[in-house]
N, C-alpha and C positions, 0 to 999 in steps of 0.2 A: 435263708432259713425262714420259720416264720415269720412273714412280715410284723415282728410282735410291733405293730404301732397303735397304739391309742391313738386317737388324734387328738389335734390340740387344742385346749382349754389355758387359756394365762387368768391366771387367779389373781386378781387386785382388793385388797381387803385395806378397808380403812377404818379407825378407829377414832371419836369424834366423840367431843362432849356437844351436846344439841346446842347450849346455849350459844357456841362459838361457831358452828357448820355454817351460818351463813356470811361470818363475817371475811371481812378480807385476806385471804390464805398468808399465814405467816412468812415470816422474809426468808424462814432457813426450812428447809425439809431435807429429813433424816432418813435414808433411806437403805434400809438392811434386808442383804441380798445373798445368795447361796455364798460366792467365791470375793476373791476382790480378784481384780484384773490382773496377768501379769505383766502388761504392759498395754498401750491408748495409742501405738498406728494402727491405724484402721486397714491397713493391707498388712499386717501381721497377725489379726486379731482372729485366734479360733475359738471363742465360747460367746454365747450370747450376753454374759454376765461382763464382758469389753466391750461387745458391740450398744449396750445399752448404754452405755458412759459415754463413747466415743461420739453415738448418734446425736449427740447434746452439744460437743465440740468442732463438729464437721458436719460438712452438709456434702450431697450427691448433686452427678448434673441434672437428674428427676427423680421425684419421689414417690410414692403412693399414696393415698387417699385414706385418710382417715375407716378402716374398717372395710377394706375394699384390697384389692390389687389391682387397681385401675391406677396407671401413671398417670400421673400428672406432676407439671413444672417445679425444677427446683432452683438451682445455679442457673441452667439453660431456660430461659422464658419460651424457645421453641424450635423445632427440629424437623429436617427434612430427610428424606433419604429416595437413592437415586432408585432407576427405576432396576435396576439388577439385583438390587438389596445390599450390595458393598458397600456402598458412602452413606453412612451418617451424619449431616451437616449440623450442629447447635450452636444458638446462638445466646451467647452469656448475659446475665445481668450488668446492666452497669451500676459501677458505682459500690461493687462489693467490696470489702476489704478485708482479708487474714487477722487476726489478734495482735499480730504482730505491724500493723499497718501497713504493710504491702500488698500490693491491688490481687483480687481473684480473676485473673484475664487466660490467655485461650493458653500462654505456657506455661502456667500452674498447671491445666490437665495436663498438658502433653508429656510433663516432669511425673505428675503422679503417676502416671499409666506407662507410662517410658521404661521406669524406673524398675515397672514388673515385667513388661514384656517387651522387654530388648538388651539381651544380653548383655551387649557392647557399651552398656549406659554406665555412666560412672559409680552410680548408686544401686546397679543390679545385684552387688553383695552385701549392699548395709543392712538386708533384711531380711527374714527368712518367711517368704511370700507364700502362703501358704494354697488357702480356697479361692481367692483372688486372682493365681494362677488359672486356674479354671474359668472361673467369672468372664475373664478377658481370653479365654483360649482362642476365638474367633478373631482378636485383633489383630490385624496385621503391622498395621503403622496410622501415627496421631499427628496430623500435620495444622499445622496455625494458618489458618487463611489471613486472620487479621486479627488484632488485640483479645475484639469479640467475640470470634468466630473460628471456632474448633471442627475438625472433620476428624471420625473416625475410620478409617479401611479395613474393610474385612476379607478377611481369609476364603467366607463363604456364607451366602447369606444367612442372618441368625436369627430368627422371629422373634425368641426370649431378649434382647439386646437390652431393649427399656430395661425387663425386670429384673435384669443384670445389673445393670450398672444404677438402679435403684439399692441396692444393697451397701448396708455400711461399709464393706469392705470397700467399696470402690468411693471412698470420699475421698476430696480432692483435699491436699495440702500445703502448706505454704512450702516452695521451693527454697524461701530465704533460709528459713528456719531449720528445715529437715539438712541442705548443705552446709550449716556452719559448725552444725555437730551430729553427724547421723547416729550416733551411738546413744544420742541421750536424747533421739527425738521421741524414743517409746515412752519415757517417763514424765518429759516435758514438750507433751503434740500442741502445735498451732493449726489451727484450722478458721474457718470462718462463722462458725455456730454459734448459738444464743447465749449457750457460756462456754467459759475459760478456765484452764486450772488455776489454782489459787495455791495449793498446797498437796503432800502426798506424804503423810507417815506411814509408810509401808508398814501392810499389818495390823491397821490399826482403821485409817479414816482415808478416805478421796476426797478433797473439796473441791469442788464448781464453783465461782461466781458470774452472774449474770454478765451476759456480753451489752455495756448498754448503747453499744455503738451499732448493733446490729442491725441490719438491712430493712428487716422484716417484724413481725408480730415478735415482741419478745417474752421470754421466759417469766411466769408469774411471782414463781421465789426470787428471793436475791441470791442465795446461796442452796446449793444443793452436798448433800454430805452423803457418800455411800459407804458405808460397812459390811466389810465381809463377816457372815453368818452362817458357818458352812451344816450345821444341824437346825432341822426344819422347827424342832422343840422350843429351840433357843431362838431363833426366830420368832416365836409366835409369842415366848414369853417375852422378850423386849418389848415388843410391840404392845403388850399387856400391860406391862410396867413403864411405859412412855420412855423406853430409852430410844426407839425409831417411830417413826411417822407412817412407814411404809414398808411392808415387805415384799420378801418374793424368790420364789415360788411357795407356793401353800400344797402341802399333801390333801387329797381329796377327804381324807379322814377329817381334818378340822373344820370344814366348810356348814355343815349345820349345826355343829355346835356355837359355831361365831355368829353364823345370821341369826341365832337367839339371842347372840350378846349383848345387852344392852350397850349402846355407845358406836357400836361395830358397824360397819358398812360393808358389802361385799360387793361387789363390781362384780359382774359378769359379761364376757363377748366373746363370740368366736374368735376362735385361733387357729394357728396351724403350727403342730408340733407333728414327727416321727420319730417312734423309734423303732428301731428293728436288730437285727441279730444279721451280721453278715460273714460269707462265707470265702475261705482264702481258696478258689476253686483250680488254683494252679497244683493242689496239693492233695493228693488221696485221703479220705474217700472222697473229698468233694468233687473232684473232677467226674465223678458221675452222677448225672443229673437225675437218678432215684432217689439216691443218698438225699441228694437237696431237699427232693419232693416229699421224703419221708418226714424228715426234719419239721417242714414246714406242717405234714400231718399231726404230727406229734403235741403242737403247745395247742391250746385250749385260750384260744382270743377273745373268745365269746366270753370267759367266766373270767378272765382277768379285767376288764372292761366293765363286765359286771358290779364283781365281787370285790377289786382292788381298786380301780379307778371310780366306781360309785358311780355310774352313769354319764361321767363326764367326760368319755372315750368313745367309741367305735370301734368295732375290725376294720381294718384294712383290706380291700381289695382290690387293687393297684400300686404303682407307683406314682401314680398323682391324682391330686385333690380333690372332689368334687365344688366347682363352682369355679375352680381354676380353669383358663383358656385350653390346657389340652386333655381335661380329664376323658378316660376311655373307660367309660362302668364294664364295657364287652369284655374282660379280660378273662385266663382263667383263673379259679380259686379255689382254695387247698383248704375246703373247712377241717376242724379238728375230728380224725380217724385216727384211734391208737391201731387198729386192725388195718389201714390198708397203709400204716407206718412200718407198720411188722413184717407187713407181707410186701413192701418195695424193697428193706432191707435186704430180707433175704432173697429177693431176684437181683438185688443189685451185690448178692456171695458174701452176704452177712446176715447168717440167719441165727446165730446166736451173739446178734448185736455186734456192737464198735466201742472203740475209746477214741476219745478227743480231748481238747483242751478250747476253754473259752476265758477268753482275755477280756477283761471287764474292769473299765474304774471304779474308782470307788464311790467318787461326786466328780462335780464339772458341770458344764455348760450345760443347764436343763435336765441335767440328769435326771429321773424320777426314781430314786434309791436303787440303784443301778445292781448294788453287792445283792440285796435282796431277791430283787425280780428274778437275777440268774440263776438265786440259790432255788426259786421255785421252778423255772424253767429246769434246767439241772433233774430234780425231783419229775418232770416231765419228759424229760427225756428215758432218765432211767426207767419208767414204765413201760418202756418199748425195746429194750435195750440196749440201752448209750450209755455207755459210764463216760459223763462228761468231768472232767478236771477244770474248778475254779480257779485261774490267777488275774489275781487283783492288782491296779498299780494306783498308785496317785495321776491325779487326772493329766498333769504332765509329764508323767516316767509313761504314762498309758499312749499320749499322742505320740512322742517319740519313740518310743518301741512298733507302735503301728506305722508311723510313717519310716522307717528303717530297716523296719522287718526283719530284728535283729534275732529273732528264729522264726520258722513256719508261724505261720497264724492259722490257726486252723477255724475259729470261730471269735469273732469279736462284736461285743457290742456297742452300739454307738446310737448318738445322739442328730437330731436335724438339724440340718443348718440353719441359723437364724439370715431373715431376711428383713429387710427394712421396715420399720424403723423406730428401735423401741427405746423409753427414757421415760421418767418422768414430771416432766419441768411443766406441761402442759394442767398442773395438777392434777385430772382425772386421768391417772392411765389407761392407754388404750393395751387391747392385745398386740403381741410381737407376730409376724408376716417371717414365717419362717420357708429360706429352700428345701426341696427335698433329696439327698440323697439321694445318687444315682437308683440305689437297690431296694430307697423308701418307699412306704405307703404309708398313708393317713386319709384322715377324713376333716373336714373346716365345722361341722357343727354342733362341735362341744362348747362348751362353756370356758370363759376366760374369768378367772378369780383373782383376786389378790387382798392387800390388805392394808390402809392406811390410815394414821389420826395425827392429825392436827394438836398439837399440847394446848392445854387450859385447865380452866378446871369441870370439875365434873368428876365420872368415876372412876375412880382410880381399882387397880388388880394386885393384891397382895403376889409380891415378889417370889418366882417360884415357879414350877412346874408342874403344878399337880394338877389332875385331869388329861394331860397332855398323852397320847396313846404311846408306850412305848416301842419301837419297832420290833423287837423281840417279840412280842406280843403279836403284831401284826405278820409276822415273818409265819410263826406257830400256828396261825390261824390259818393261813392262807397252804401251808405243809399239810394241815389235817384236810386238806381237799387234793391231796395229789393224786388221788385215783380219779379224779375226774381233771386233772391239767391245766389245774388254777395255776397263774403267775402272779406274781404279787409285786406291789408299788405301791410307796407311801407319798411321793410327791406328784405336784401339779405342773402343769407348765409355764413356761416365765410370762409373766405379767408385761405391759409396756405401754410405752405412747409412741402411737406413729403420728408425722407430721401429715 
């Protein structure tokens, strides 16, 4: 359908008394975020709001470059591959060690990556492997040359492989730990990252504490603390009231109202987020490829980007990036036409329109108000006519009904994959390096926001929400433009630190 993708913008906002911005970053940061995780293995992890946690307790065998998708070294210090493109040779750091003090050597990967793609592994059912599965689709088998020294075999050469296995997902784990109790290694992960858990009142709080044994450049806080904040309002009003340090995601609505805020800091950087609407093409009408094309005439990406995202989007035109290694600008592209929507319909024997249903969360992983945007999408469609049917799930009743397909899907919206490597222990966070969905498009040069302060003193924000735009509001604004195929979105994309 339409590639409704905005691209990505992570919004980092930080809130600061002047007096204390330059001093030494305090021991603990408070960090209030859309979801809390439902669980911290990094090969079970579907939302970016795990993978930001997770990235702080596990490391990859490389990573990418601060504001970049250039690989460069993480676990492996360096890597060869043969001249066919099948063998991947890396070669380990010495001298790492798991949380749990057991060495990070060549069969901790071969366990972590075993474990997703090889059936016959002992550990193939302690998990329910999800995008990771894909990540490694190319692997064939993970053999240990020697303590240090890991080879991967592939199925058929893979050019993406780096950017692959730069991804949170694929962070390697202690073997000790995950085999002495796999059922409780989701809530209690060992990995070899900058911190560690400390504690987990579900529902409530996530603590980090600094890893201070670790290899490399360590973490600035001592303790990091993340809360789930699943309304962007309440969000914004903690942060206001010093009960968080940091938020994230920020709806593009509050973005100039904060850069006036006395105190307030806004961080901005490129990112890469998509979102898009995709189609169950196994299932009429989408198995004909007008229908699709009509769809995709139908939404108005130009004035959602506009008018909903505040300039801190793009239309999409492709399925990948601009500035990424394979972007293809040649493609072709389906600007918004309510008239050549109407007239595909009817050459494709719907000329007094269709019904559908479009499966939509509610929140979740970078969601950017997900209920809303579709209610205006919906209002865009039926302008052509589509009487599209809203159903809503919780963003887990949502993954599991998509991945089971437990009826037709006939229209689902979804969210981009997060890609390496977002946290923010670095105290400035960077933007999140997000994958794309097979059926995604986006664009890299929006802006990245967010929102963070330091406690002290200085000025303090009367407890409370006012001023705060309500979505209601935003929803009714963005409806009184459905004759021209405004979509609406009140949030940003996830903020982060890559290493």
């Amino acid at each position: 359908m339409s590639r409704l993708t905005p691209f990505a913008a992570a919004l980092v906002i930080v809130l600061h008394a002047t007096s204390i911005s330059a001093q030494t970053p305090r021991d603990v940061l408070v960090v209030g975020m859309e979801a809390e995780p439902p669980g911290l293995d990094p090969g079970q992890a579907l939302g970016i709001h795990t993978l930001r946690v997770t990235a702080e307790i596990f490391e990859t065998l490389v990573a990418t470059a601060p504001d970049s998708t250039d690989t460069v070294p993480g676990l492996a210090e360096s890597w060869t591959t043969s001249a066919d493109g099948l063998a991947w040779t890396f070669k380990l750091r010495k001298g790492v060690r798991f949380h749990d003090g057991t060495a990070l050597d060549a069969n901790a990967v071969k366990f972590t990556f075993d474990r997703i793609i090889d059936p016959s592994h002992p550990h193939a059912k302690s998990g329910k492997w999800t995008f990771v599965t894909g990540y490694l689709s190319s692997v064939k088998a993970v053999e240990v040359l020697d303590p240090q020294t890991v080879q991967l075999q592939l199925k058929y050469p893979t050019g993406s492989l780096l950017a692959l296995l730069a991804l949170p997902n694929c962070a390697i784990v202690s073997p000790t730990a995950f085999a002495k109790s796999p059922a409780d290694f989701d809530a209690k992960p060992v990995g070899s990252g900058r911190y560690k858990v400390e504690s987990w009142e579900r529902g409530s709080r996530l603590v980090l504490r600094r890893n201070d044994d670790y290899w490399g450049s360590k973490g600035k806080p001592q303790t990091l603390v993340y809360r789930g904040l699943a309304e962007a309002n309440a969000r914004v009003a903690e942060l206001l009231t010093g009960g968080v340090d940091l938020i994230l995601p920020i709806p593009p609505d509050f973005v100039a109202r904060l850069e006036k805020t006395s105190g307030v800091t806004v961080h901005k950087a490129p990112g890469l987020t998509v979102w898009y609407v995709g189609f169950n093409v196994e299932k009429k009408p989408f198995t004909d490829r007008r229908v699709r094309q009509a769809f995709s005439h139908a939404v108005n990406r130009e004035a959602i980007t506009r008018d909903i995202l505040k300039g801190t989007g793009i239309p999409a035109i492709g399925p990948l990036l601009p500035g990424t290694w394979a972007f293809e600008p040649n493609v072709r592209k389906y600007p918004y036409d309510a008239a050549a929507a109407r007239r595909l319909l009817a050459e494709a024997g719907y000329p007094n329109g269709l019904e559908t249903d479009l499966w939509v969360p509610e929140s979740g992983s970078g969601m950017q108000a997900p209920v809303e945007m579709a209610t205006v999408i919906q209002a865009n469609l039926a302008a052509v006519g589509v009487k599209a049917q809203l159903k809503t799930f919780e963003w887990g009743s949502y993954l599991g009904k998509v991945r089971a397909a437990a009826e037709p899907v006939e229209l689902q919206q979804l969210r981009g994959r997060p890609a390496p490597r977002p946290g923010p222990s670095d105290r400035r966070p960077r933007p999140a390096r997000r994958a794309l969905p097979p059926s995604a498009t986006g664009d890299r040069r929006g802006r990245a926001h967010g929102l963070r302060r330091p406690r002290g003193p200085g000025r303090r924000h009367p407890r409370g929400r006012e001023g705060l735009p309500a979505p209601s509001q935003r929803l009714r604004s963005a409806r009184g433009e459905r004759d021209e195929g405004v979509a609406a979105s009140r949030r940003r994309a996830v903020p982060a630190r890559r290493r």
